[in-house]
KOLGU-231048 format. One line per field, with one value per residue (C-alpha): x, y, z. Coordinates in pm, whole numbers. Each point is the difference from the previous one (the first is absolute). Example, Ala and Ser with C-alpha at 12.3 -4.5 7.8 and 13.67 -1.06 7.14 Angstrom:
! KOLGU-231048
x [1230, 137];
y [-450, 344];
z [780, -66];
This chain:
! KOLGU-231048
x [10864, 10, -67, -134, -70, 218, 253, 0, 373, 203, 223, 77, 45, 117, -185, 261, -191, -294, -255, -191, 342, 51, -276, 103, 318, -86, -222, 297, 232, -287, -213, -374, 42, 251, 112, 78, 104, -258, 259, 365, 105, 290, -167, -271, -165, -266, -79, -315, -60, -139, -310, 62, 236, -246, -233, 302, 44, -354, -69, 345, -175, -354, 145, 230, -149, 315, -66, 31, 219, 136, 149, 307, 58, 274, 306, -13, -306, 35, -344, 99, 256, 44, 115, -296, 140, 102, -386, -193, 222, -61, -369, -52, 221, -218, -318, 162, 82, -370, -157, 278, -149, -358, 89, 177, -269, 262, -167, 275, 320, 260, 124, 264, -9, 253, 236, -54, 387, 63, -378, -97, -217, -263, 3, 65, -264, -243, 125, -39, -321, -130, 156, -198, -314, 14, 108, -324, -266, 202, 77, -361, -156, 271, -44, 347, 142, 338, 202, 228, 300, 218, 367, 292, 80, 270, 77, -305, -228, -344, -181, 242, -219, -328, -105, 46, -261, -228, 102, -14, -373, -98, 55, -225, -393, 41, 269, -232, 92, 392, 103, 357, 293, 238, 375, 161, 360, -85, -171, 249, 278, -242, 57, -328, 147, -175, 226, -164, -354, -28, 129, -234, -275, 49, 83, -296, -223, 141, -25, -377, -33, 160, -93, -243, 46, -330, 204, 282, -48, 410, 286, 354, 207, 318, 311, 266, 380, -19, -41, -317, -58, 256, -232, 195, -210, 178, -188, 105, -98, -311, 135, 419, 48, -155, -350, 96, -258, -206, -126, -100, -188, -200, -125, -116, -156, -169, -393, -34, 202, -65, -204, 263, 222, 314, 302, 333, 246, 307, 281, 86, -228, -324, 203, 82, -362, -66, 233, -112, -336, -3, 211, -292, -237, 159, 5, -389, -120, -206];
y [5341, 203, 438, 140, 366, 268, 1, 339, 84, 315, 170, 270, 314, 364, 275, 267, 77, 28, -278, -55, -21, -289, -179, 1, -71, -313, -121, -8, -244, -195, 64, 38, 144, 188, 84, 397, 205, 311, 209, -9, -306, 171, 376, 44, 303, -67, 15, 92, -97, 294, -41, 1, -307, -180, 53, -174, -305, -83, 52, -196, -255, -12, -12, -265, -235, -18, -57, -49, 242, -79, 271, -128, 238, 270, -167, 195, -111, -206, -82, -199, 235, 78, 383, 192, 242, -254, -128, 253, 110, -339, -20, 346, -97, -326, 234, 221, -347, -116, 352, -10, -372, 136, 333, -243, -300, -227, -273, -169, 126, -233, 83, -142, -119, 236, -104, 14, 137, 6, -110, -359, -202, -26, 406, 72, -250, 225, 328, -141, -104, 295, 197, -195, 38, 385, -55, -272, 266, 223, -199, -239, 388, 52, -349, -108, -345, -23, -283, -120, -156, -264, 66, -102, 48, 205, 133, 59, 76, -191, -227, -297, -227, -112, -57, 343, 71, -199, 188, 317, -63, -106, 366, 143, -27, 147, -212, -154, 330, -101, -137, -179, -5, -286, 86, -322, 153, 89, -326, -207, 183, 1, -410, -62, -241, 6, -154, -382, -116, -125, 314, 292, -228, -4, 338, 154, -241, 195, 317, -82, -177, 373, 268, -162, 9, 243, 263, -37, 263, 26, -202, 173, -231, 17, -252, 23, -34, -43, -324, -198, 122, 314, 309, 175, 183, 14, -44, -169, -24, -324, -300, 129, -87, -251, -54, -54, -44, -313, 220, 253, -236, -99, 310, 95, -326, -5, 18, 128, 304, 71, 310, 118, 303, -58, 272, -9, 178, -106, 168, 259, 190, 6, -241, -246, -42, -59, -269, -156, 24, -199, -258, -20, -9, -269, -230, -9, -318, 18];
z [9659, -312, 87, -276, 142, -54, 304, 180, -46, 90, 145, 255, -289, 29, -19, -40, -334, 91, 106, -311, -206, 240, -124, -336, 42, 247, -295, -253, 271, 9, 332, 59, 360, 174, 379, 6, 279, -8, 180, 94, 150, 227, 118, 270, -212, -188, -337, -142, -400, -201, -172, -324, 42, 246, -346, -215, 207, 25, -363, -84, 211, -151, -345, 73, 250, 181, 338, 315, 125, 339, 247, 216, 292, 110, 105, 276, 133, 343, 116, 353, 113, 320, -62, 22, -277, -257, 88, -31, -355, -79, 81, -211, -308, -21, 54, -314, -195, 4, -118, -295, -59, -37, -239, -185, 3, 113, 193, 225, 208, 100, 346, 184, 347, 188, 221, 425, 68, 374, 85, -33, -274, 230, 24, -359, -106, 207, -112, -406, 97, 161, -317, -265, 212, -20, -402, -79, 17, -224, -265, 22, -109, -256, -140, 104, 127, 171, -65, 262, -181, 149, 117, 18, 376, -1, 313, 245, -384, 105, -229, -137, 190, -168, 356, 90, -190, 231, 285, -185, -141, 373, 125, -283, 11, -353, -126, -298, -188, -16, -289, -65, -198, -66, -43, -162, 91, 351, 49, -129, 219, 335, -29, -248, -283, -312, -212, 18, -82, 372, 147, -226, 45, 444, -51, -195, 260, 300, -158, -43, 365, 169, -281, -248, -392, 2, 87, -153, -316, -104, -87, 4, -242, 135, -37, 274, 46, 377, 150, 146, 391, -99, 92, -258, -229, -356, -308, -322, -355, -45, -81, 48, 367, 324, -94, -380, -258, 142, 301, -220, -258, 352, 86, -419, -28, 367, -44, 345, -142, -322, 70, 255, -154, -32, 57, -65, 190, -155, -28, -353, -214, -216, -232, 263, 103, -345, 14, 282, -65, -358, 209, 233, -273, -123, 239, 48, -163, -280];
């Protein structure tokens, strides 16, 4: 089937110089939306944008039509653990991340799962679950969605398992509000194989049987180096490593997706995403 939108395209951009010279400079590699972090990635503190560049951004924005603008969280951030410190510095740096979202007008934050350390699933699946019900409220007012991203299972990290979702969603009255996103690297590596016609087609059906393609609002387009079934979470350039450029032509020319963003996290600079982005580009049919 031929797509004759524009695909949403980007890239996860810098903002060292300032958030509406990111916009700019994503529109000159190519992109019409961008992931950002709105505060350091690595530092608990919190960081609160001054007015006058809040007034920047949104203007860069309105003149541009560049949008969305996705939010990933803190790195930091581990919203099942069982230390109540790390929790409740979790559960406030995710309070912080969704006011940031509204000053900024950004409308989604993707969030990863956290991990349960010495507790169980069962236990960490609670404690995410209570976490996102104290977050809903907050960011349903600030006209916020969080976007629970896949993962590749590393260690005792949560969420690799579309199923998981299920039994995540089951302890949430409010779990309508929860959006997803789908990480084709951590996917791939949490035993998810793309890389045939058969296999994206059983795997975008399960995805919709346990999540449901409604909420799925973002695409990170990432190749991998690590094996199928690996858990090992290293991203590669589209096109250069397992999934190769036939998975990638899949997901640009998928009708069920074309009005799903799509991210890049690959690795290198503002000229690399460019790269990667007119390869993506190209392979969209049409």
């Amino acid at each position: 089937m031929m797509i004759s939108a524009p695909p949403l395209l980007g890239a996860h951009f810098s903002t060292s110089d300032g958030l509406a010279t990111m916009v700019y400079a994503a529109i000159v590699a190519g992109a019409n939306c961008a992931q950002i972090f709105t505060s350091s990635p690595q530092q608990w503190r919190d960081k609160s944008h001054k007015h006058e560049e809040v007034e920047k951004f949104r203007a860069a924005l309105e003149e541009t039509g560049f949008g969305p603008i996705i939010s990933h969280d803190s790195y930091l951030v581990n919203p099942a653990s069982p230390d109540e410190v790390i929790l409740a510095k979790s559960r406030a740096a995710l309070r912080e991340e969704i006011a940031r979202c509204a000053q900024l007008g950004i409308g989604h934050i993707v969030m990863h799962w956290g991990a349960h350390k010495e507790s169980t699933p069962e236990a960490g699946l609670q404690t995410l679950a209570d976490t996102l019900t104290g977050l809903i409220p907050l960011a349903d007012d600030a006209g916020v969605q969080i976007l629970l991203e896949t993962t590749a299972g590393q260690g005792t990290t949560l969420g690799s398992s579309f199923a998981q979702y299920n039994q995540l969603f089951a302890l949430m009255p409010e779990h309508a509000h929860i959006g997803a996103c789908l990480d084709t690297c951590h996917i791939f590596v949490a035993g998810y194989d793309i890389r045939t016609d058969a296999g994206y087609q059983q795997v975008i059906a399960e995805f919709d049987q346990h999540v449901g393609l409604q909420r799925l609002k973002c695409i990170h387009m990432n190749d991998t180096a690590s094996a199928p079934g690996s858990h090992l979470d290293r991203h590669a350039h589209i096109g250069t490593a397992q999934l190769g450029d036939a998975t990638f032509r899949r997901i640009m020319n998928d009708p069920c997706l074309i009005n799903v963003a799509k991210i890049l996290e690959t690795p290198g600079g503002i000229a690399m995403h460019a790269e990667n982005i007119a390869r993506l580009r190209g392979l969209c049919a049409g």
